[in-house]
C-alpha positions in Angstrom: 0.0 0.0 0.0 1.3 3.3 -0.8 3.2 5.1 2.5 1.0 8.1 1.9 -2.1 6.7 1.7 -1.6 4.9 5.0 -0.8 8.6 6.5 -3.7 9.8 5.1 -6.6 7.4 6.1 -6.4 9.0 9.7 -6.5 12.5 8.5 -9.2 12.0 6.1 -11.6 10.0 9.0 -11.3 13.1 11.1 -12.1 15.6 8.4 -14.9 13.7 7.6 -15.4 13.9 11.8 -15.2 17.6 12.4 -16.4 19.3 9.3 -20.0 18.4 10.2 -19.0 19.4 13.8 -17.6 23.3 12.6 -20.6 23.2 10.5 -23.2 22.9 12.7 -21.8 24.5 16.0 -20.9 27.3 13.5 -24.9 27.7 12.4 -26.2 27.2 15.9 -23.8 30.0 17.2 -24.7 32.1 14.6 -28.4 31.6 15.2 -27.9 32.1 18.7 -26.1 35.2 18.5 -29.1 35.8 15.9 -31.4 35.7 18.6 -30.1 37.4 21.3 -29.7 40.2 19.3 -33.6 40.3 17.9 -34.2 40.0 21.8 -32.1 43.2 22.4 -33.5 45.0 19.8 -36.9 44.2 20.7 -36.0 45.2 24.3 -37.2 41.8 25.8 -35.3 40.8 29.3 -33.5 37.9 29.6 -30.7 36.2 32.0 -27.4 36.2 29.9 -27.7 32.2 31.0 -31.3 31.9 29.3 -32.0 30.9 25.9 -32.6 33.5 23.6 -36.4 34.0 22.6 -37.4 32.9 19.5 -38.5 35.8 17.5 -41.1 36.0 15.1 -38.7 36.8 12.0 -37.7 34.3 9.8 -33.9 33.4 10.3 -31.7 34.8 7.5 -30.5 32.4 4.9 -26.7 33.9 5.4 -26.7 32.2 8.8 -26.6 28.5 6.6 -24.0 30.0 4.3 -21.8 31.5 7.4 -22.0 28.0 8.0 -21.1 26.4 5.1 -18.5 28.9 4.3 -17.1 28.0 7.9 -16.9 23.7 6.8 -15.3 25.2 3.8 -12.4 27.0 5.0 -12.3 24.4 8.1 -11.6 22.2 5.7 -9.0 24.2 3.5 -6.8 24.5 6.5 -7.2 20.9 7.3 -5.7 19.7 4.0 -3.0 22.1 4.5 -2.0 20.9 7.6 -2.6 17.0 6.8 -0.4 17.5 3.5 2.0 19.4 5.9 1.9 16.5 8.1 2.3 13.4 6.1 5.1 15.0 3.9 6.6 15.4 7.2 6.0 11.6 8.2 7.1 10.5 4.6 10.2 12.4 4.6 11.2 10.6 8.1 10.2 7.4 7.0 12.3 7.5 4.4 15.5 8.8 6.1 15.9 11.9 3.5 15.3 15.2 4.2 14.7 18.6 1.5 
């Protein structure tokens, strides 16, 4: 089997881990912060440790595409640091160094 797919197989079984993890903690933050600011605007009280009303707009579609536009970059930076990586491991493995 090829060295760097072996080094890769780990890296690609956490991407495919986390990105749905940035993805959705990056909507519901989003929403959140969505929220609590409809609820300040529409001067309605709440405990900082509540849960932010749900207001009567609809939510705005950028929310999804902050989202999405989070996965994608979490996901840019995560093939530069796996290629970073298992160049790294290959070039030790093999003893030669550029």
């Amino acid at each position: 089997m090829n060295r760097w797919k072996i080094n890769a197989e780990p890296w690609f079984q956490a991407w495919l881990i986390l990105t749905p993890i940035v993805g959705f903690g990056s909507y519901f933050l989003a929403r959140s912060l969505w929220r609590r600011m409809q609820a300040m605007l529409q001067r309605k009280t709440q405990s900082l440790w509540e849960a932010p009303p749900i207001p009567e707009l609809t939510e705005p579609t950028s929310i999804a595409g902050y989202a999405i536009a989070a996965s994608i970059l979490f996901s840019f930076f995560w093939l530069i640091v796996a290629r970073l990586y298992i160049r790294a491991q290959t070039t030790q493995a093999t003893g030669s160094e550029q």
